[in-house]
N, C-alpha and C positions, 0 to 999 in steps of 0.2 A: 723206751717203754719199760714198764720193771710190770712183775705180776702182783695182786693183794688179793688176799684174802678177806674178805668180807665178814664178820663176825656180829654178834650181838650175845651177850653174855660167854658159853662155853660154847653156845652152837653155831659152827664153820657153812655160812651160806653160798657160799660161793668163789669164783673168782674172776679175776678182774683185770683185764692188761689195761694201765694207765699212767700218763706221766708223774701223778703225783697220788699219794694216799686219799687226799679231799676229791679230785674228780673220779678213783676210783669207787667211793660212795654216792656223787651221785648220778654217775652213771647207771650202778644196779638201783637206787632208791627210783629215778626214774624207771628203768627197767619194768619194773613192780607197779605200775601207775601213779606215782608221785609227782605232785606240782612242788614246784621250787619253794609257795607260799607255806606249805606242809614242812619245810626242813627247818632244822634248827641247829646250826651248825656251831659244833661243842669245843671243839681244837681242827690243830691240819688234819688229824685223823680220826675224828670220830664227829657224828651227828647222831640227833635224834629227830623220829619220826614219827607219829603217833604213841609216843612215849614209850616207846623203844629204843636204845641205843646200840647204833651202830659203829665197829673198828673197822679198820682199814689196818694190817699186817702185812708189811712185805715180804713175800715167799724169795727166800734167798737164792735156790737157781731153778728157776722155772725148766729147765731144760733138761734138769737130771730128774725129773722125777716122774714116776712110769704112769700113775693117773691121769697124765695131760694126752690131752690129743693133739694130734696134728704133726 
């Protein structure tokens, strides 16, 4: 599992433990109420969604960094 960051433009939505950049987008796009018919899948790391784009950013060590819970 590796963590991403969720992105759309400059603003940082979220984050994401998942095996790959693409199911960590639609994971949170479901999240959010999204049907799979809604997505628009742009590359392995980015979709759009009501004509929004979203990134997918792998956070380098999820483990050093003091924002994270758990």
């Amino acid at each position: 599992m590796q963590t991403y960051q969720v992105r759309t433009g400059r603003r940082k939505l979220a984050l994401v433990d998942a095996p790959t950049p693409q199911q960590a987008l639609l994971d949170y796009a479901r999240s959010m109420g999204c049907h799979d018919d809604e997505l628009m899948k742009l590359g392995p790391a980015s979709l759009s969604w009501r004509g929004a784009v979203y990134k997918a950013v792998a956070v380098p060590d999820s483990r050093a960094r003091p924002d994270r819970e758990g």
